[in-house]
C-alpha positions in Angstrom: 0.0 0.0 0.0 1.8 3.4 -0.9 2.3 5.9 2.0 0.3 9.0 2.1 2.1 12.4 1.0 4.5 13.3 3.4 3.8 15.5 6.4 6.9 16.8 6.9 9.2 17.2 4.1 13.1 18.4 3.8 15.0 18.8 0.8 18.6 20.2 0.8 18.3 21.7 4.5 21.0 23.5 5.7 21.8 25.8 8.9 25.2 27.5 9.4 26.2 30.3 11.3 29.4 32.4 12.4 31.3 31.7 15.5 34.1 34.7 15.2 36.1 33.7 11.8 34.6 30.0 11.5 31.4 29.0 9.9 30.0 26.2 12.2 27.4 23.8 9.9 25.0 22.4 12.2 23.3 20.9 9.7 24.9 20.2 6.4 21.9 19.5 3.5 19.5 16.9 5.2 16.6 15.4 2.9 14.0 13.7 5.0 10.2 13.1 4.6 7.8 12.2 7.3 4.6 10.8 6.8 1.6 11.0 8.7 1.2 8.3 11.3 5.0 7.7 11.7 7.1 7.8 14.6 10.3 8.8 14.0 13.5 8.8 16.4 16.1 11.2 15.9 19.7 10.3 17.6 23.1 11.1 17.5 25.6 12.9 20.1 25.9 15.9 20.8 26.5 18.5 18.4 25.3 16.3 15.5 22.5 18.5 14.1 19.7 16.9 16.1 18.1 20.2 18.1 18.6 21.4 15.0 16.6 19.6 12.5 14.2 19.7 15.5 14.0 23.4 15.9 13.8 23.7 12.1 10.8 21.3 11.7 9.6 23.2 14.8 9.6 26.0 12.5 11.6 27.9 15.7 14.8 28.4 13.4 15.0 29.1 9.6 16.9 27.4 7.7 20.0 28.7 5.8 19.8 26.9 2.4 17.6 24.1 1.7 13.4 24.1 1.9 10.7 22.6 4.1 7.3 21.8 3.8 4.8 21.0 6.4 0.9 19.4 5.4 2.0 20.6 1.7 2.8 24.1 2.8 6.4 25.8 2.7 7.4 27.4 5.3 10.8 28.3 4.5 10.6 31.7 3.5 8.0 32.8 6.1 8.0 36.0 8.1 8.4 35.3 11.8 4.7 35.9 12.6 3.9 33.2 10.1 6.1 31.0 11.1 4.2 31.1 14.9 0.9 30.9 12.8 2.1 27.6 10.8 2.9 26.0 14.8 0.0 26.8 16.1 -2.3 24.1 16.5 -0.3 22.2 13.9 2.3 21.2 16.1 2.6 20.2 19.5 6.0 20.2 22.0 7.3 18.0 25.3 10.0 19.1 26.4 12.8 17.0 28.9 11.7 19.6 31.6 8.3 19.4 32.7 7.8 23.1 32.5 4.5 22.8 34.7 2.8 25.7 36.6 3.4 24.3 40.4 0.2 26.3 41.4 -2.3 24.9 38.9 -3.8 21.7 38.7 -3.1 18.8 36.3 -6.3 20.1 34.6 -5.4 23.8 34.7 -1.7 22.7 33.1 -3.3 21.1 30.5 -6.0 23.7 29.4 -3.6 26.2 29.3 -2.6 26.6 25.7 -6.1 26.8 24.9 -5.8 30.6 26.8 -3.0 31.4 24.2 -4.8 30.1 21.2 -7.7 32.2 22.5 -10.0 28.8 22.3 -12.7 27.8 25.0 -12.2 25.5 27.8 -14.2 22.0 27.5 -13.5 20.0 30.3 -15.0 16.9 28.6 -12.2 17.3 26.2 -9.7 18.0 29.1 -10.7 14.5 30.8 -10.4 12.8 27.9 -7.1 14.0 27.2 -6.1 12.8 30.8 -7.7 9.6 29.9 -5.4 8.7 27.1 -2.4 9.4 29.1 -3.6 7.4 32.1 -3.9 10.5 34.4 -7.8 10.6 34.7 -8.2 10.5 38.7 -5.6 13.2 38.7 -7.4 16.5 37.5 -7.6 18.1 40.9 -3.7 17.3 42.0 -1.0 19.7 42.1 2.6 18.9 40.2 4.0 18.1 43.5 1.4 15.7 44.3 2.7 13.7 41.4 5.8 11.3 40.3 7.7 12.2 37.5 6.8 9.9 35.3 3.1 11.5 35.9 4.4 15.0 35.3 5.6 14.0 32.2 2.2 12.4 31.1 0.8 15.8 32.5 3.1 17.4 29.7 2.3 15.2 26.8 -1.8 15.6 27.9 -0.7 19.3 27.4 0.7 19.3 24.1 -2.4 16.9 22.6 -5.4 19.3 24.3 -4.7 21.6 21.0 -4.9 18.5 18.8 -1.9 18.9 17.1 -1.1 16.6 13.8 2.6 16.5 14.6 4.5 15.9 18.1 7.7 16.9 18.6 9.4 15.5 21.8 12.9 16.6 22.6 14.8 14.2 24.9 11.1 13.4 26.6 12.9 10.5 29.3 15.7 12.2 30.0 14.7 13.2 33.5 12.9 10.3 34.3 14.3 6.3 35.1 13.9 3.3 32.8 10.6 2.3 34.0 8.8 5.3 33.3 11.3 6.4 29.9 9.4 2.6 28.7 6.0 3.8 29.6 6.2 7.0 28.0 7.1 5.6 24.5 5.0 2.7 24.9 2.5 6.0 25.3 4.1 7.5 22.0 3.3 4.7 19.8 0.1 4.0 21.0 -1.0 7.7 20.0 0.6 7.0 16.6 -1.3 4.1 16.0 -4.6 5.2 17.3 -4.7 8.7 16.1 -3.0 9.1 13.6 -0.7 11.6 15.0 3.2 11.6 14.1 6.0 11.9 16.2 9.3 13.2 16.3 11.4 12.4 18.6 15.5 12.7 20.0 16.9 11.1 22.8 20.3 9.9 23.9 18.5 6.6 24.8 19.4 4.2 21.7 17.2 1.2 23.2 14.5 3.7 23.5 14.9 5.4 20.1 14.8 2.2 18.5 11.3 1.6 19.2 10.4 3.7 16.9 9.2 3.5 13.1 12.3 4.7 11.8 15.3 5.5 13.2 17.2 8.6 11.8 21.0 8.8 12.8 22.9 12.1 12.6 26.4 12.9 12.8 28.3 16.6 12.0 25.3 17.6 10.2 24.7 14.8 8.2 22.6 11.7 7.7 24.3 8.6 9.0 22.3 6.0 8.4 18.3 5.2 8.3 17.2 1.9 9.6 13.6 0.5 10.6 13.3 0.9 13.9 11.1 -2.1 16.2 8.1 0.1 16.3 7.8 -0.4 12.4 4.5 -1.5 10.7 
């Protein structure tokens, strides 16, 4: 069966800048496509390009040479206003910190990019959200009421209340210890499968990244390798 279009697509992408007399390439010409649906794990050490390509897609950096396409739509060439307009409600971000409000609830945390996207409140939707990250009896309780492993799911309950069609997840485990760093991607390809969303994802964790659907390997810039990753369909 032949893949949809691809949600995310890179041709050619490049992003240098100065640093005094040198010309640093932290990415050097990447071509990658996305499709919708796919989880994708993004590794490599550090300095290889991988917040990068991240911040790129995030459409948070521009790139230097190269285009970028997201749902069909360039957005290489965009004005910084409409580059926030192409992220908002198309994407969705977890972050390695929490990044929780310690004096809201787990249901206040959640709601609140709806305040920013000037949208209404529906706690219905809210609870539902919990629900799929397994936090449902947890509304009422503060961030310090709760594990890590549940602020995380707090923070990825957050990033879905918008509905977003792409997830981007920088280094989501690496505060958190193997038990719960399992959970939480076993979480991640269950929202892949079920709603169609599409993930990106970098982590440090190659056992972890290679759960996956695909497995993208960077190193000074570049493409290593691609490989299936266990998660594949």
């Amino acid at each position: 069966m032949m893949k949809a279009e691809a949600i995310v697509q890179a041709r050619g992408l490049k992003r240098h800048y100065r640093r005094g007399s040198e010309t640093v390439k932290a990415l050097d010409g990447v071509d990658l496509d996305i499709h919708p649906g796919e989880m994708i794990s993004i590794l490599g050490p550090s300095g290889s390009g991988k917040t990068t390509l991240v911040n790129l897609i995030s459409c948070l950096d521009v790139p230097t040479e190269g285009t970028l396409t997201l749902a069909g739509k360039p957005v290489t060439d965009l004005s910084e206003d409409r580059l926030a307009e192409a992220r908002r409600g198309m994407l969705g971000f977890i972050f390695q910190k929490f990044h929780l409000i310690p004096t809201l609830t787990v249901a206040e945390n959640v709601e609140l990019p709806l305040m920013f996207l000037k949208r209404p409140v529906d706690r219905a939707a809210t609870q539902a959200v919990l629900q799929q990250v397994g936090l449902e009896n947890r509304a009422g309780h503060l961030p310090r009421q709760l594990s890590g492993g549940e602020m995380q799911r707090v923070a990825i309950a957050r990033a879905l209340i918008a509905r977003p069609r792409i997830l981007i997840a920088d280094e989501p485990t690496g505060n958190l210890d193997k038990a719960n760093g399992d959970a939480i991607f076993r979480l991640f390809r269950k929202l892949c499968r079920e709603q169609g969303l599409t993930l990106v994802v970098t982590t440090h964790n190659l056992a972890l990244g290679h759960e996956a659907d695909r497995v993208i390997t960077l190193e000074d810039g570049k493409i290593l390798r691609e490989e299936p990753g266990r998660g594949v369909k």
